[in-house]
C-alpha positions as CSV (number, residue, x, y, z in Angstrom):
1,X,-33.3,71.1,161.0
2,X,-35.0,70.4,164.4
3,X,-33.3,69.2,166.9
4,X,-33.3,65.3,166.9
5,X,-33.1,65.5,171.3
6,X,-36.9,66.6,171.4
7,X,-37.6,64.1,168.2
8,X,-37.8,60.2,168.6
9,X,-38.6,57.6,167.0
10,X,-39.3,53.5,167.6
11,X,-37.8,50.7,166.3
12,X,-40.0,47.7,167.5
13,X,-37.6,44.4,167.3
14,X,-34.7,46.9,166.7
15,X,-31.9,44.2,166.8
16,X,-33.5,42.1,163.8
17,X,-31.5,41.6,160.4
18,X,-33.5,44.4,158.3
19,X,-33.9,46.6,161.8
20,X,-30.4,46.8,162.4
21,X,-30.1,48.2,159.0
22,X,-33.0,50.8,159.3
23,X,-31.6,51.6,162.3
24,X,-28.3,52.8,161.0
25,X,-30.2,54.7,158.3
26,X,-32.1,56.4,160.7
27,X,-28.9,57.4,162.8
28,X,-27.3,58.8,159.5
29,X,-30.2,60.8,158.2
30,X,-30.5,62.5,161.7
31,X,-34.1,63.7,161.5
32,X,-35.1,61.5,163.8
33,X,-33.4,60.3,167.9
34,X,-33.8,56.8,167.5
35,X,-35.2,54.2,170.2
36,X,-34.5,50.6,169.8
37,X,-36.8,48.5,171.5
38,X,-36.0,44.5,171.9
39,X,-36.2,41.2,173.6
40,X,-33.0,41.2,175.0
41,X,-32.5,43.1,178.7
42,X,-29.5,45.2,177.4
43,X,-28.4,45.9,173.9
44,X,-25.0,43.9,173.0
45,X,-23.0,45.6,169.8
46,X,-21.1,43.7,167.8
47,X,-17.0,45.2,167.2
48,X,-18.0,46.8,164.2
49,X,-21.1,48.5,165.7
50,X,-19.2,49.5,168.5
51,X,-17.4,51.2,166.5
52,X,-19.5,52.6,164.2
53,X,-22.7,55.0,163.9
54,X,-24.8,53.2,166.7
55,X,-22.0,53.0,168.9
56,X,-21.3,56.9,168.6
57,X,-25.4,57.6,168.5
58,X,-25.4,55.5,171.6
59,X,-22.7,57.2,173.6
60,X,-24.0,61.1,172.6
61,X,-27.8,60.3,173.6
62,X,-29.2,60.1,170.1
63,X,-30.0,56.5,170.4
64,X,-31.0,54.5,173.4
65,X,-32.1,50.7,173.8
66,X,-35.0,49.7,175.5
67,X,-36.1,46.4,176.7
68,X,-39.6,45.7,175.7
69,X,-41.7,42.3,175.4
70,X,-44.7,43.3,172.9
71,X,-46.8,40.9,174.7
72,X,-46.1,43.2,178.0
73,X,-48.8,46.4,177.6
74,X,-46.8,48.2,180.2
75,X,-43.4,47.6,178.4
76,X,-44.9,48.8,174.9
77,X,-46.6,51.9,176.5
78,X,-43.2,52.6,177.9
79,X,-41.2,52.2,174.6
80,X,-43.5,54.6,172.5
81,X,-43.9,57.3,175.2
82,X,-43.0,60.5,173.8
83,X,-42.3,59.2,169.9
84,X,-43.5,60.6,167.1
85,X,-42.7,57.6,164.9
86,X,-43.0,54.2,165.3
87,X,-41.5,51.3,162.9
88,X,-43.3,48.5,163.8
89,X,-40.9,45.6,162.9
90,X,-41.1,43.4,165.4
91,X,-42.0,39.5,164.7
92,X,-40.9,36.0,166.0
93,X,-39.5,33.0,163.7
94,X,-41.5,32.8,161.2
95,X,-40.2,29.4,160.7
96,X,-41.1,27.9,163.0
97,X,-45.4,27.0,163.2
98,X,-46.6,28.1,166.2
99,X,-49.7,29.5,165.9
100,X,-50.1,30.2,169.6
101,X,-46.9,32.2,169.6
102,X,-47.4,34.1,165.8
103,X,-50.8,35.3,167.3
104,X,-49.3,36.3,171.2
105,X,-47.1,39.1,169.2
106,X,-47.9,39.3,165.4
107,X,-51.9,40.1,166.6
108,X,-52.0,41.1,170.8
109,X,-48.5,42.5,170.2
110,X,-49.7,44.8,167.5
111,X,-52.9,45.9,169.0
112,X,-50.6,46.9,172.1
113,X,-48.9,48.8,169.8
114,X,-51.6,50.2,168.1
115,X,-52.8,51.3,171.3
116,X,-49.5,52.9,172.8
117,X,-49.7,55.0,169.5
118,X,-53.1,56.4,169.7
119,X,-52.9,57.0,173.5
120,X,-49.5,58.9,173.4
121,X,-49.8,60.9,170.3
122,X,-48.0,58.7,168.2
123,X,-48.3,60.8,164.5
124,X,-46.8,58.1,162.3
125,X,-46.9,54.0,162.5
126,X,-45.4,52.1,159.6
127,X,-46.1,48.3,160.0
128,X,-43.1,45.5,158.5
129,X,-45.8,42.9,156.6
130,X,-45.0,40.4,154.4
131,X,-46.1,39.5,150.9
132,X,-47.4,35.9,152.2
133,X,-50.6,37.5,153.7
134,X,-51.8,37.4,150.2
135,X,-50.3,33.9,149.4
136,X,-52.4,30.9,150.1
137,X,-49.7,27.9,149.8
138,X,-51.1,26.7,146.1
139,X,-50.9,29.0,143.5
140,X,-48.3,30.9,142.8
141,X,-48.0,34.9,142.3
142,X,-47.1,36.6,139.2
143,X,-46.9,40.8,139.9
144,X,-49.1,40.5,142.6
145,X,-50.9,43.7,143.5
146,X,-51.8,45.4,146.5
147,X,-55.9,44.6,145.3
148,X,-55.0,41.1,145.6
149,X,-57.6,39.6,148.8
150,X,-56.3,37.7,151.4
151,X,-56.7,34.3,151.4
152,X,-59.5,32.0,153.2
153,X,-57.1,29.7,154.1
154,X,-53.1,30.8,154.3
155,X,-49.6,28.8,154.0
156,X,-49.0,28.6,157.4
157,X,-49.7,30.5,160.8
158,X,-47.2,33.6,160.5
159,X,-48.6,34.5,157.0
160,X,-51.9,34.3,158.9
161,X,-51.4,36.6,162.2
162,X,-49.0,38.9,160.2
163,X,-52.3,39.2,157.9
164,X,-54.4,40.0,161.0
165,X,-51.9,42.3,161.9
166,X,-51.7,43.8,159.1
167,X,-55.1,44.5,159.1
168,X,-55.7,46.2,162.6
169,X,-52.7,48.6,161.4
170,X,-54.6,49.9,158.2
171,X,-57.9,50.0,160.4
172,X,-56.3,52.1,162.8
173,X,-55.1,54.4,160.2
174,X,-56.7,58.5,161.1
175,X,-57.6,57.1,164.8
176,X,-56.7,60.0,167.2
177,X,-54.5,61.8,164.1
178,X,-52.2,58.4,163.6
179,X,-51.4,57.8,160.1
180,X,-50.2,54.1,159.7
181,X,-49.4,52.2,156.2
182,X,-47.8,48.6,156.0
183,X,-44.2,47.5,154.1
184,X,-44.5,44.0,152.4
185,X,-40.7,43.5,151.8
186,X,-40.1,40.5,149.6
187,X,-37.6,38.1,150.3
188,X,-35.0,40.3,152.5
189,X,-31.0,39.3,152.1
190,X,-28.2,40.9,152.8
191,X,-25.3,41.2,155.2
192,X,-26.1,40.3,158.5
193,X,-28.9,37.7,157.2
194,X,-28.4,34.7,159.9
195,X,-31.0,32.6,158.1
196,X,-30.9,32.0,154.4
197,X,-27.5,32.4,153.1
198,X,-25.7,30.4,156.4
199,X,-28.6,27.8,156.2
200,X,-27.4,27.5,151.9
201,X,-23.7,27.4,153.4
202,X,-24.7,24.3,155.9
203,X,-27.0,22.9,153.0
204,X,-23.8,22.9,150.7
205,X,-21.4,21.4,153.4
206,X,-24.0,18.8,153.3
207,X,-24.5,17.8,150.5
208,X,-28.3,19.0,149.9
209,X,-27.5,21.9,147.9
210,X,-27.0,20.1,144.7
211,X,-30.7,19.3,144.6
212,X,-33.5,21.4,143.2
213,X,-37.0,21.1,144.4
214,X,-39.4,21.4,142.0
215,X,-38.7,22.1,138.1
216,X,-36.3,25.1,139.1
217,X,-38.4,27.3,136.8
218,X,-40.5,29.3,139.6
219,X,-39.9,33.2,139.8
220,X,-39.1,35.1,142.7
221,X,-38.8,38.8,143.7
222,X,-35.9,39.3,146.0
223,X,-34.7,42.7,147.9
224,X,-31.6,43.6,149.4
225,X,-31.8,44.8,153.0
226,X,-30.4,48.8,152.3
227,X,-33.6,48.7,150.1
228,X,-36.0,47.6,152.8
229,X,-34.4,50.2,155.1
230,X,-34.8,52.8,152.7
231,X,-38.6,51.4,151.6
232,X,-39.4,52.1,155.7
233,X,-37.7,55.5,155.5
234,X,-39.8,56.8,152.5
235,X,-42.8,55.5,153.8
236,X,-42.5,57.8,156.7
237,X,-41.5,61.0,154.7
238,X,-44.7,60.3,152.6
239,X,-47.1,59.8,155.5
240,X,-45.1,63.2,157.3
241,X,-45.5,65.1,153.9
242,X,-48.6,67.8,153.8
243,X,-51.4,67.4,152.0
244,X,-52.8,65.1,149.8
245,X,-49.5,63.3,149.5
246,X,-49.9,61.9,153.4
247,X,-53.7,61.2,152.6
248,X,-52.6,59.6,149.4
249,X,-50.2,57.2,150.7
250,X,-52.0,56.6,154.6
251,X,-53.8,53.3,155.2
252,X,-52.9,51.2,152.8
253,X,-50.5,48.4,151.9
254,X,-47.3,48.3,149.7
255,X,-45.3,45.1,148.3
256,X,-41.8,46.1,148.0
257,X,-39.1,44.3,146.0
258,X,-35.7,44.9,143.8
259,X,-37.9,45.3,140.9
260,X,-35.9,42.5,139.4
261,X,-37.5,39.1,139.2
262,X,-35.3,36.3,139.2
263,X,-35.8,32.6,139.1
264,X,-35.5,31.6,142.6
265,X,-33.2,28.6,142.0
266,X,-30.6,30.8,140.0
267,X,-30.8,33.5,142.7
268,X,-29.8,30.8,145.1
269,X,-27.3,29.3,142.7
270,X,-26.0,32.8,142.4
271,X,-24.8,32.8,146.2
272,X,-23.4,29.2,146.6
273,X,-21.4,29.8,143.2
274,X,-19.9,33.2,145.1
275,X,-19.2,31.3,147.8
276,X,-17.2,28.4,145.9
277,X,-19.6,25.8,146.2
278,X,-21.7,23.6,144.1
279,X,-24.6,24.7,141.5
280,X,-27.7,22.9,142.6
281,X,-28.5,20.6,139.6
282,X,-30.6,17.4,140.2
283,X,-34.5,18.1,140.7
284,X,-36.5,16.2,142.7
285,X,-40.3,16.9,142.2
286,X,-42.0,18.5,144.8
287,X,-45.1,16.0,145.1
288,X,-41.9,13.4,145.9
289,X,-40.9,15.6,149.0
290,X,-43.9,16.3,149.8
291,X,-45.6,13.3,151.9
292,X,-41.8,13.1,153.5
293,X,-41.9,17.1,155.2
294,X,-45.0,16.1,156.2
295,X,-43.4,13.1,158.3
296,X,-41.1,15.0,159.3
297,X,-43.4,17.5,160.6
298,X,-45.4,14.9,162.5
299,X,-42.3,13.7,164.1
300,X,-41.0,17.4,165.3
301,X,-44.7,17.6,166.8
302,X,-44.3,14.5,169.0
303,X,-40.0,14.9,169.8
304,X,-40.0,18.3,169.6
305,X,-40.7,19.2,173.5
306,X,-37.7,16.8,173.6
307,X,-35.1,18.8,172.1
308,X,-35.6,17.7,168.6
309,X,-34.6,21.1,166.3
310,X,-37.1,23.2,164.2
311,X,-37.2,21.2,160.9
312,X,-36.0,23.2,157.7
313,X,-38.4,20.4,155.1
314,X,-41.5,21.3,155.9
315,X,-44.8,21.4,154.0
316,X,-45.2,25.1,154.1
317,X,-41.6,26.1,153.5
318,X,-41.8,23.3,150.2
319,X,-45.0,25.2,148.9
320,X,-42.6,28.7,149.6
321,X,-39.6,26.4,147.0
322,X,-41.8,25.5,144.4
323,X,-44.2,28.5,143.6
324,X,-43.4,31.6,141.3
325,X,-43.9,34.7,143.9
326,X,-43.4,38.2,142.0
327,X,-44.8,41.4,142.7
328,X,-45.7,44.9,141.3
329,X,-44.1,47.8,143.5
330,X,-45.7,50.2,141.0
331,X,-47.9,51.6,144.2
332,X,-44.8,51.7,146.4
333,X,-43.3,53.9,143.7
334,X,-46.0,56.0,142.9
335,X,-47.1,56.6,146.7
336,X,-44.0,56.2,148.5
337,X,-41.1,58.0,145.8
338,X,-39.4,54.0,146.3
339,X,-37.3,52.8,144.0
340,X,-34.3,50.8,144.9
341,X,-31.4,52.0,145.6
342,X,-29.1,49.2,145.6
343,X,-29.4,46.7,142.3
344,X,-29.7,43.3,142.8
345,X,-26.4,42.3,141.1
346,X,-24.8,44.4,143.3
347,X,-27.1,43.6,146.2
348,X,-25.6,39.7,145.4
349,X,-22.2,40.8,145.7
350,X,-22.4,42.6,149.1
351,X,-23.6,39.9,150.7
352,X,-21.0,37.5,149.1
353,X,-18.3,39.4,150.3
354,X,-20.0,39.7,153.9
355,X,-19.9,35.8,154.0
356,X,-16.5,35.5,153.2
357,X,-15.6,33.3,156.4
358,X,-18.6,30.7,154.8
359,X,-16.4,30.6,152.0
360,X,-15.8,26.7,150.7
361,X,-12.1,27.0,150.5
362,X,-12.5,27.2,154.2
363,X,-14.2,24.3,155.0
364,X,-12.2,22.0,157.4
365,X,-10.7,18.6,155.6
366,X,-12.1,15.6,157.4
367,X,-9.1,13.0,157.8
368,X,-8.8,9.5,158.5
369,X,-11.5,7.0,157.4
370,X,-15.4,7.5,157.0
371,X,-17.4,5.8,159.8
372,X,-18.9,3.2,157.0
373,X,-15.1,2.0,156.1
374,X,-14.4,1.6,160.1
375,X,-17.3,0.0,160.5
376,X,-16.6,-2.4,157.1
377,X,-12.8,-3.4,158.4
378,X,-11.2,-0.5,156.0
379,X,-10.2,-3.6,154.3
380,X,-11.8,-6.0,151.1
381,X,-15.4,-5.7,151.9
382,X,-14.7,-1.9,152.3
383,X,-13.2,-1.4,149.0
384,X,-16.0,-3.2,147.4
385,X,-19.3,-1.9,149.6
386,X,-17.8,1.6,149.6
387,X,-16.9,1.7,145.4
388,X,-13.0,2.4,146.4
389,X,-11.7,-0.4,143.6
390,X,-14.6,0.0,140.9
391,X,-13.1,-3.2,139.5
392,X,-13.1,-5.3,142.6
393,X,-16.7,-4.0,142.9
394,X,-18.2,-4.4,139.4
395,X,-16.8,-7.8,139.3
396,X,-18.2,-8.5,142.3
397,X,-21.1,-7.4,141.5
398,X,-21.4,-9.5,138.0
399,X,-20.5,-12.6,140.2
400,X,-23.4,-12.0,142.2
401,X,-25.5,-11.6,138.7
402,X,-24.7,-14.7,137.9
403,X,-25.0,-16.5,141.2
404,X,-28.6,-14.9,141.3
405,X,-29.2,-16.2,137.6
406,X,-27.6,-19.8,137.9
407,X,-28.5,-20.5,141.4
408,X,-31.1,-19.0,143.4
409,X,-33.9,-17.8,140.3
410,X,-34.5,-21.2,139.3
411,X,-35.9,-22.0,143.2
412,X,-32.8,-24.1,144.7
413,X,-32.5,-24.1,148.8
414,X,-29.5,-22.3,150.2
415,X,-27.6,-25.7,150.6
416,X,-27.6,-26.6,146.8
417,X,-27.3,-23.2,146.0
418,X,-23.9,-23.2,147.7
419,X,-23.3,-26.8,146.8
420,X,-23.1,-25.8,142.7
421,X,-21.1,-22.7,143.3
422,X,-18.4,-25.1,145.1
423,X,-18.3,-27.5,142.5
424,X,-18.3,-24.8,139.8
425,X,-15.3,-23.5,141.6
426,X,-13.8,-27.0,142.1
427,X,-14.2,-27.6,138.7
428,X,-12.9,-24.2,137.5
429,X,-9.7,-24.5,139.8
430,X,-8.7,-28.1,138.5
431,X,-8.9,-26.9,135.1
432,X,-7.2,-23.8,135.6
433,X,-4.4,-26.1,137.2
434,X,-4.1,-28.3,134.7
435,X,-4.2,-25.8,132.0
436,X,-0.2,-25.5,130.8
437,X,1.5,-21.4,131.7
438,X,2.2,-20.9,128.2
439,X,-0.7,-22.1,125.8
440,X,-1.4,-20.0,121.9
441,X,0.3,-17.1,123.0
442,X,-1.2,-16.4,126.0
443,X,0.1,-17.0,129.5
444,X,-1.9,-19.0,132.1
445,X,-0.9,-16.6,135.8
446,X,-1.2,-19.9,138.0
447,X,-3.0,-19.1,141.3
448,X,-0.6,-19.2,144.1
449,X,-1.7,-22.1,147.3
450,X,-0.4,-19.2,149.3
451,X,-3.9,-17.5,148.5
452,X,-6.1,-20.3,150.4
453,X,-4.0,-20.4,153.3
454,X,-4.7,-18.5,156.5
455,X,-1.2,-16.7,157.5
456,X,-0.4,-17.5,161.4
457,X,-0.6,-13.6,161.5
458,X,-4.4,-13.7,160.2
459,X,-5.2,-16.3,162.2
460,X,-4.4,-14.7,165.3
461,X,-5.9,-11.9,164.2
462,X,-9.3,-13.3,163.5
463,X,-8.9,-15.3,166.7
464,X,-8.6,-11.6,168.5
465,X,-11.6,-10.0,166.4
466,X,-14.0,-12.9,167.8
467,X,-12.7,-12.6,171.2
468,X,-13.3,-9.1,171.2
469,X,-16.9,-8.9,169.5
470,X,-17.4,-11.1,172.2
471,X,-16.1,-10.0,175.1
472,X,-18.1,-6.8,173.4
473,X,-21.6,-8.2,173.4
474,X,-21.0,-9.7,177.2
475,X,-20.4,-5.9,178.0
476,X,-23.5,-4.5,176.3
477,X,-25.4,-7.0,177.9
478,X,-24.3,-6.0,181.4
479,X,-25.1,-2.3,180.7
480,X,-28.4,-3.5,179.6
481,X,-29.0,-5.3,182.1
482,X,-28.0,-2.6,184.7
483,X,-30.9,-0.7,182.7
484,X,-29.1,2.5,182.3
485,X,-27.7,3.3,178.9
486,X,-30.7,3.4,177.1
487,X,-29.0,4.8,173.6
488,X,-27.3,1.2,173.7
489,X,-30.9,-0.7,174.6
490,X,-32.4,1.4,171.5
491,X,-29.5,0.2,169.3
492,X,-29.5,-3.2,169.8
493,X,-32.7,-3.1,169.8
494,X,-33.1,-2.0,166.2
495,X,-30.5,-4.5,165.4
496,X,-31.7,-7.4,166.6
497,X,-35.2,-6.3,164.3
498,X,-32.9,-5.8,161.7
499,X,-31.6,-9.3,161.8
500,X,-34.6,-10.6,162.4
501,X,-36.2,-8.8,158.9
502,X,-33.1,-10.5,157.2
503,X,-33.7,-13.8,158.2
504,X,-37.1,-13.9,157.1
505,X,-36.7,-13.3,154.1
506,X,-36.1,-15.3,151.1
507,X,-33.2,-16.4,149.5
508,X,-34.2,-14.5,146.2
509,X,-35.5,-11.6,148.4
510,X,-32.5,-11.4,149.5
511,X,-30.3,-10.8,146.4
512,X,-33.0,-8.6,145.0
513,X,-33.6,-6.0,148.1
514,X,-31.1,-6.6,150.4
515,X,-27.4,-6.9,149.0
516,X,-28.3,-3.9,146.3
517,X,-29.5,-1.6,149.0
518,X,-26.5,-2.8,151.1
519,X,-24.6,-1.1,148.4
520,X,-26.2,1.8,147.8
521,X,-26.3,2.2,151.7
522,X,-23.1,2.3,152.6
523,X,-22.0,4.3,149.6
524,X,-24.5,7.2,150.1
525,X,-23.4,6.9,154.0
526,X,-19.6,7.1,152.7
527,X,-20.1,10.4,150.7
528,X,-23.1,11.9,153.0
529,X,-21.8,11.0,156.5
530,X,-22.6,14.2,158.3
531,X,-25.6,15.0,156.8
532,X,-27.3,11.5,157.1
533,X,-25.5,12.0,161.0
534,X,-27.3,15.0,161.0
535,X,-30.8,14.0,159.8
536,X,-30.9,10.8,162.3
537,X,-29.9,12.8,165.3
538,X,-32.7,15.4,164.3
539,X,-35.4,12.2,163.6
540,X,-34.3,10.2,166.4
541,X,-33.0,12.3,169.3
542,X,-32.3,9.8,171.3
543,X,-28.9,10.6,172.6
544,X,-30.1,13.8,173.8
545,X,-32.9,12.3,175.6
546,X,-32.0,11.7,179.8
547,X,-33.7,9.3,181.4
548,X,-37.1,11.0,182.6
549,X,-37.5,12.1,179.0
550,X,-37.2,8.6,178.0
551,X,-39.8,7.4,180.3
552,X,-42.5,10.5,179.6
553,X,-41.8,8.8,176.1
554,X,-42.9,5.1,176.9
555,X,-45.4,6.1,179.3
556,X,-46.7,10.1,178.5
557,X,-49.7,9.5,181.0
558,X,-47.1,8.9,184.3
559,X,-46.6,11.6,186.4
560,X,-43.1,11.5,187.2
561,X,-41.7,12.6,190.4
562,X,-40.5,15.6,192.1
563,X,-36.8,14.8,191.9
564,X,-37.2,14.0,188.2
C-alpha cells in the first residue's frame, strides 16, 4: 500500500452529519491522508472523537483540519492543493429558502471547487447531490431513474442550485484529466443526525407528532448514514479503477438509497415508537395545511430579520410530507459495486439507541398548575373550562343548551333573557322547598341557605381580588404611559380589541361562537401549553423585540440613529 503521507484527500463541509461519517471511513481504510475542510476556524471533537479514530489520525499527521469558506477562491485553492481526491460535500441549510445564500455556495462555491481541481491536478471529484434536483414539488416519484430531467420549475431554492451544481460537476467531468460523478443520497439518518430525529423528539414533546399530514400512504426511500459514507467511498474506487470501469462510471449521476422503500409516515412512526413516544395517528389533509405554511412563511419573511426562527411548516417542506419519493439505485449498483451495507431495520435501531437521552421516559414532569387554570382561579370556572369534573362541565354545558333554546333563540334582549332564568329559578327553588325530604321512596337533599351566602372569609377575599386587579390596571397604565414596556402596550392592546369584538356581538352570536370556542380554547391551551407557547412566540416575537426593532416595525422607512 502507498503511503497515505504523500496521498490526500478533501472533505469539503468535513464536520457535517454524513461527512463526519465518511470521514471516519476514510481514516479506517487508510488509502487515503484525509483533509477536512470547514466553516469553523479550528476543528472542535466531540469526547468520543477525541478519543477515537480522528482524534488518533489527527495527532499522527494523517488527518488535518482546514478552515475554508467555499465562497473564498483563495481558501478553496488552498484546501485542494496537493489532493488527489476531492469529496465535495459541502452545503448550507437546506431548510431554510434562501436563494441568495443556496446559490453563493451550492453554484459559485462549486465552480471554485471545480476550479481548484482542474488547476491543481485534482484526479478524482465526487459531488454530494440530492434526489430533489429531479423533484419539482407536485408529483411524486416512484423508482426514479437517473434519465429522469430536471425540472422547469423546482420545490424550492436548494433543490435548484444543488441542480446547477450538480450540473457544472458532470460538465467538468475529463477537463484537464478530472473524473467527477455526483451521489444523490436519499433521505440521510443516522447517529449524529441533529435535524430529523431531535426535531421528531421536540414534535412529540409537543404534541404535533400525533398528526399525519396527508393520507399517510406516500412512500419514501430512506438511507442510513454508514451507507452514504460507503456510497462516496465506492464511487471513488470506481472512478480510480482502470479502464472502462472509470469511463463507465465518470460523469454521470447516481440516486442512492437503502433499497428498502418504506412508507414515510411508518418510518417516522418507527423512530418515535423506539423512543417511547406516541404513533402519529390523526391525518389532517395536506390542502388544509397548506394556505396556513404559506402564512407562516409570509410572516417569517417580514419578522424574520427580527429574530423570528426558521419555520419547520412550510410550503415546500409540506410538498416533501405528502409525496411518494422512491428511487432505483440499479445504476449505483451496476456502476459503482453499491449495495448497502447496513439494513434499514438495523439502520432504525442504531440510531434509536444513539438517541437514548431523547428518550420519553426522560422527559421532565411539569408540576404545579397549567397557565390556563392560573389564569381561570384554579377553582369552579377552572374545573369546568379546563374539563377537570366532566360532570360539572357537561351539565354546565346542557344548562347553557337550554338557556340558548328557551331564552336567547326565540329573539328576547339580555334583560328578559335573564329576567326568565330568575324566575324559572325562583320558581324551581320554592318548589323544591316545599317539596317534603321523604316523598314515594325517594329522598328530597334540601339545598342548604349556607350555599347563597357569601362566607366573611369570601368576602374578604373577593374584596382583595378587586383591589388588586385594580391596583393592577393603575400600574399598567403607568408603565404605558411612561411608554417603555411595549410587550404590555401590545397586550392590552389586543385585549381591549378583544373586548371590543365581544361586545359587538350578539346575544345569540355569542352562545354560538363565543362560549364554545371559550371551551375548546382553554382546553387545547391546558393540554398543548408549550407548544401553543411556542408557536405564538415564533408568530409574534414580540418579547424578543428591543425598542429600535419595534420602531423599524411601525415606521420601516425611519432611519434610526447612530446610538440605536
Amino acid at each position: 500500500m502507498a503511503s497515505t503521507q504523500e496521498r490526500w484527500c478533501v472533505v469539503t463541509g468535513g464536520r457535517g452529519f454524513a461527512a463526519r461519517h465518511l470521514v471516519e471511513m476514510l481514516i479506517r481504510y487508510e488509502i487515503y491522508s484525509v483533509r477536512i475542510a470547514d466553516l469553523g476556524p479550528d476543528i472542535k471533537l466531540e469526547t468520543h472523537e477525541e478519543k477515537g479514530n480522528l482524534g488518533q489520525a489527527l495527532r499522527l499527521g494523517r488527518a488535518q483540519y482546514v478552515s475554508m469558506d467555499l465562497r473564498d477562491k483563495s481558501q478553496v485553492n488552498k484546501a485542494c492543493e496537493g489532493a488527489e481526491v476531492v469529496f465535495h460535500m459541502a452545503a448550507p441549510d437546506s431548510s431554510i429558502n434562501n436563494y441568495k445564500l443556496h446559490h453563493s455556495v451550492n453554484v459559485l462555491g462549486t465552480k471554485n471547487v471545480i476550479e481548484a481541481c482542474t488547476k491543481y491536478n485534482v484526479k478524482r471529484l465526487i459531488y454530494t447531490s440530492s434526489p430533489s434536483v429531479v423533484f419539482d414539488g407536485i408529483h411524486g416519484i416512484y423508482n426514479g431513474e437517473e434519465s429522469m430531467p430536471y425540472p422547469s420549475k423546482h420545490n424550492d431554492s436548494y433543490s435548484e442550485t444543488k441542480a446547477e451544481g450538480e450540473a457544472l460537476v458532470i460538465k467538468a467531468n475529463g477537463v484537464n484529466g478530472l473524473l467527477t460523478c455526483c451521489i444523490r443520497p436519499s433521505s440521510i439518518f443516522g447517529p449524529g443526525d441533529k435535524l430529523l430525529v431531535p426535531s421528531l423528539v421536540a414534535a412529540a414533546r409537543a404534541g404535533k407528532s400525533k398528526f399525519i399530514i396527508g393520507d399517510g400512504t406516500n412512500m419514501y426511500d430512506f438511507t442510513y448514514v454508514e451507507n452514504v459514507a460507503h456510497a462516496h467511498v465506492c464511487a471513488e474506487r470506481a472512478l480510480a479503477s482502470d479502464g472502462s470501469a472509470s469511463k463507465k462510471a465518470a460523469g454521470e449521476a447516481y440516486f442512492i438509497t437503502n433499497m428498502e422503500p418504506i412508507k414515510f409516515w411508518e418510518f417516522m412512526s418507527l423512530i418515535l415508537v423506539g423512543l417511547g413516544y406516541e404513533r402519529p395517528k390523526i391525518k389532517i389533509p395536506a390542502t388544509v395545511m397548506m394556505p396556513i405554511a404559506h402564512m407562516v412563511e409570509r410572516v417569517y419573511k417580514i419578522l424574520g430579520p427580527y429574530g423570528m426562527k426558521v419555520p419547520q411548516l412550510t410550503p415546500s417542506r409540506i410538498r416533501l410530507l405528502t409525496c411518494t419519493r422512491t428511487f432505483n439505485s440499479a445504476k449505483a449498483n451496476d456502476r459503482l459495486g453499491y449495495s448497502p451495507i447496513v439494513p434499514l431495520q438495523e439502520g432504525l435501531k442504531r440510531t434509536i439507541e444513539s438517541y437514548s437521552d431523547l428518550r420519553a421516559e426522560l422527559l421532565p414532569r411539569k408540576e404545579g398548575p397549567s397557565k390556563a387554570a392560573v389564569f381561570l382561579g384554579n377553582g369552579l370556572v377552572a374545573d369546568t373550562l379546563l374539563w377537570r369534573d366532566r360532570r360539572l362541565t357537561l351539565t354546565t354545558m346542557l344548562g347553557l343548551v337550554v338557556f340558548y333554546f328557551s331564552f336567547v333563540l326565540p329573539g328576547t334582549t339580555m334583560i328578559t333573557a335573564i329576567s326568565k332564568v330568575l324566575i324559572c329559578a325562583s320558581i324551581f327553588l320554592f318548589v323544591h322547598g316545599k317539596l317534603p325530604d321523604h316523598l314515594l321512596g325517594y329522598t328530597f337533599e334540601k339545598i342548604p341557605e349556607s350555599k347563597f351566602n357569601f362566607s366573611e372569609e369570601m368576602t374578604r377575599r373577593t374584596a382583595l381580588s378587586v383591589a388588586s386587579s385594580w391596583n393592577s390596571a393603575v400600574d399598567n397604565l403607568k408603565s404605558i404611559s411612561s411608554g417603555n414596556d411595549w410587550m404590555l402596550f401590545f397586550k392590552m392592546a389586543l385585549s381591549l380589541f378583544i373586548v371590543s369584538w365581544i361586545g359587538s356581538i350578539s346575544l345569540a352570536n355569542f352562545f354560538v361562537k363565543v362560549i364554545p370556542f371559550t371551551f375548546v380554547a382553554f382546553y387545547i391551551y391546558d393540554r398543548y401549553e408549550d407548544e401553543v407557547d411556542r408557536i405564538v412566540k415564533t408568530v409574534f416575537p414580540i418579547e424578543r423585540l428591543s425598542n429600535p426593532d419595534v420602531l423599524r416595525l411601525l415606521n420601516p422607512f425611519k432611519p434610526l440613529d447612530k446610538h440605536d
